[in-house]
N, C-alpha and C positions, 0 to 999 in steps of 0.2 A: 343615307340617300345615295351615296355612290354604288351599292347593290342594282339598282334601277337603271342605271345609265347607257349598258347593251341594250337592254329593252327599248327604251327611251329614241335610242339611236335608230335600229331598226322599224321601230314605231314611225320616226319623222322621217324614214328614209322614205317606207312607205308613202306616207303623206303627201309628201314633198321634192318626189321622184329626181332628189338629189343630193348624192351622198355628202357634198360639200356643206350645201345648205342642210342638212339636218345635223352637221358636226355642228356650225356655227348657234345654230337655234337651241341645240343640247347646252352648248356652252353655255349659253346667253342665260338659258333656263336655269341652268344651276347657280351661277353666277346671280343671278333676280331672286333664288330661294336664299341664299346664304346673307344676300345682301337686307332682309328684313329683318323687322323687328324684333329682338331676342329674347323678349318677354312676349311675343305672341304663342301660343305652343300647336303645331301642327298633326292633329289628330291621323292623319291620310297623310302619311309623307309623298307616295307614291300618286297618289289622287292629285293631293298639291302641285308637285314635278310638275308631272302631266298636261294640266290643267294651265300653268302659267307657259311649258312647252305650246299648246295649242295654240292660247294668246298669243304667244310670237309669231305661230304659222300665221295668224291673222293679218297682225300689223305687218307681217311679211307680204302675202297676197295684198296687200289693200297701200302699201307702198309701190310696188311694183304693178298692178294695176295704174295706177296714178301716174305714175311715168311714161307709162304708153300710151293712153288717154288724153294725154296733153293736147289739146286744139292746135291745131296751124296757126291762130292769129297769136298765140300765149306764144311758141315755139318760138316766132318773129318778133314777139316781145322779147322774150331770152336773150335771143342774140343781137338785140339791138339795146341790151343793158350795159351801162356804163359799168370800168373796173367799180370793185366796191368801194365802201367808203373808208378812210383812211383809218377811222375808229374801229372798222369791220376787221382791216388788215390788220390795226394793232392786236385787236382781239384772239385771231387766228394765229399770229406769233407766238403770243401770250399763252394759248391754250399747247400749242407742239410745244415749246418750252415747258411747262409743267407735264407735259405727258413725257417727255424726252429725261426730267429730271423723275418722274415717277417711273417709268422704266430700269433708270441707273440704280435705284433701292431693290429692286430684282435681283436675287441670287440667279448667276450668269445662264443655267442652263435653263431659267425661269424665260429668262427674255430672250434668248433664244430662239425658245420654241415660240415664244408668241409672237418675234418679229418673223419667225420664217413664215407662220402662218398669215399674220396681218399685212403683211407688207408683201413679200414671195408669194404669196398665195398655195403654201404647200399644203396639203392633207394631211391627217395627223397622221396615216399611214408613212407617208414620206419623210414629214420629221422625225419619227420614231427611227424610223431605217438610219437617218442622218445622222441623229443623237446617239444612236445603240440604247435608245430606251424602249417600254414598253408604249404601246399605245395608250393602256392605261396610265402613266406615266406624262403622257405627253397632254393626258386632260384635265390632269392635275396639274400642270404646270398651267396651261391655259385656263383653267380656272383659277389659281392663284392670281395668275397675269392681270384677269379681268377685272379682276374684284379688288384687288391692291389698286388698281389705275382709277378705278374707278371711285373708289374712297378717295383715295389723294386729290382727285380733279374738285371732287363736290367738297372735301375741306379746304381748295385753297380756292375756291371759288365762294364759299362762304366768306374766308378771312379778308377776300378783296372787296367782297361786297356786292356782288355779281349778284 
């Protein structure tokens, strides 16, 4: 799968006339292949990629679409919403806590690279230069990153009951 991933890149840069947003959608995409079922077997890996990469461009345009579309009377609803609910706030505690303790099981130059990019908002160009790693390098880390957080969050969100 990782053979694909220049292409892939270039593909949604295209698409998506933004280099940042098609790092993030590549990620997400590989991160969404790796994370299925391991008994399913994928004839078209590159088809597959692709295909689930698309889907993201979607739910990307049609999230952000939504955001801009928002009515003036929804708008004035927004801002005339109460803090959350206290259950809301526990929740959101709860949740940066398990990412924060799923973070710490990251081998250091792992989180690293995906705090500079999630949080910093660096490029993988820029971490790479930061780290003295490859770009290649730095999408493997952020794919580890993903996909580690993302396993741990859905198992301890099982185990609570969520």
């Amino acid at each position: 799968m990782e053979q694909y991933y220049k292409e892939l890149l270039r593909f949604l840069g295209r698409k998506l006339g933004d280099a940042n947003d098609a790092a993030d959608v590549a990620q997400e995409a590989y991160a969404r292949v790796l994370d299925r079922n391991a008994d399913c077997v994928i004839v078209q890996p590159r088809a597959f990629l692709f295909r689930a990469a698309l889907n993201l461009c979607s739910d990307l345009y049609r999230s952000r679409r939504g955001i801009q579309a928002l009515p003036l009377d929804a708008e004035a609803e927004a801002v005339r919403c109460e803090a959350p609910l206290q259950e809301e706030q526990l929740y959101r505690r709860q949740q940066l806590t398990r990412l924060e303790r799923a973070l710490d099981e990251l081998p250091s130059a792992c989180r690293r690279a995906f705090l500079m990019r999630q949080v910093e908002g660096m490029s993988h160009g820029e971490i790479a230069r930061k780290l003295d790693i490859s770009t290649d390098m730095v999408n493997k880390h952020l794919t580890r990153a993903l996909r580690h957080c993302r396993t741990r969050m859905r198992a301890w969100e099982h185990d609570a009951g969520v």
